[in-house]
C-alpha positions in Angstrom: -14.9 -72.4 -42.1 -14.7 -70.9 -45.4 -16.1 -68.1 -47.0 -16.5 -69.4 -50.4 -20.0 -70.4 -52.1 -19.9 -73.6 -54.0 -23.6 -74.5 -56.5 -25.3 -77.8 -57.4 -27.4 -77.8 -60.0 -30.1 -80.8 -60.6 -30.5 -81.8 -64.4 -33.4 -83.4 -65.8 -32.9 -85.2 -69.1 -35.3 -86.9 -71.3 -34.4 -89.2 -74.1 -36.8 -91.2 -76.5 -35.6 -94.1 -78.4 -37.2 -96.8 -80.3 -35.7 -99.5 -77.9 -35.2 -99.7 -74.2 -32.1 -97.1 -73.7 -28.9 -97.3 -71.1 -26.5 -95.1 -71.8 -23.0 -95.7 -70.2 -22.2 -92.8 -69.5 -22.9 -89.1 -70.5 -20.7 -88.6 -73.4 -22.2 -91.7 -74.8 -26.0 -89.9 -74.4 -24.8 -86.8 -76.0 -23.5 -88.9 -78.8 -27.0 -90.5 -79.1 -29.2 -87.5 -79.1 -27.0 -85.3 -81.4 -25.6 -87.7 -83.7 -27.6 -90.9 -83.1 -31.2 -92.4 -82.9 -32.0 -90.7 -80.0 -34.3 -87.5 -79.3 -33.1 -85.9 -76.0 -33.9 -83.2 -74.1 -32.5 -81.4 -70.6 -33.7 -79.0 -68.1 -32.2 -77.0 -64.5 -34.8 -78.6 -62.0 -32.8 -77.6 -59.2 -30.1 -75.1 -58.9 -29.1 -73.9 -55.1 -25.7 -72.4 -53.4 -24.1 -74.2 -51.3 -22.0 -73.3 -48.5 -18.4 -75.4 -47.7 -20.3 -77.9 -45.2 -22.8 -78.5 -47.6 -20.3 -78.8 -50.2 -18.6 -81.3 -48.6 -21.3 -83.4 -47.6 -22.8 -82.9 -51.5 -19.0 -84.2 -52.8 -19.2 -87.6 -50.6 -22.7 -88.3 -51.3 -21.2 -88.6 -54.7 -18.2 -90.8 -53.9 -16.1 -87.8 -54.0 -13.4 -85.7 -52.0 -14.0 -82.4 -50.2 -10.7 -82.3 -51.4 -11.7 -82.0 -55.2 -12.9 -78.5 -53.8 -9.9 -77.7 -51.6 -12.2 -78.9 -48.1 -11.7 -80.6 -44.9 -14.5 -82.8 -44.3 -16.1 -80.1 -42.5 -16.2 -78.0 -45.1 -13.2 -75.8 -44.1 -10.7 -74.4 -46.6 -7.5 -76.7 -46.6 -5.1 -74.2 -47.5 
């Protein structure tokens, strides 16, 4: 188990464009909205703590590693 407190945050973005948009990735939709043809604009919809299970869980639902946060699987502290 670990004691630590890991947080997700949910972002909501909005962009309008004059064509159909698909941004590659999210450096590429920053580019567009501050120095490009697009308007954008984001918001916290969700922000909650998590604890190390959750964490983990949180990291592979993303195609992650516990590990990127030091976890076991379970959530427990690898060191």
């Amino acid at each position: 188990m670990t004691n630590r407190k890991f947080h997700k945050t949910v972002l909501q973005v909005v962009v309008l464009s004059e064509e159909p948009y698909h941004p590659q990735s999210l450096a590429q939709m920053h580019d567009d909205t501050i120095n490009g043809d697009c308007s954008g604009r984001w918001k916290v919809v969700e922000a909650k703590e998590l604890d190390g299970k959750q964490a983990a869980r949180a990291l592979k639902a993303q195609a992650s590693d516990p590990g990127f946060f030091r976890l076991t699987d379970k959530g427990e502290d690898l060191d």
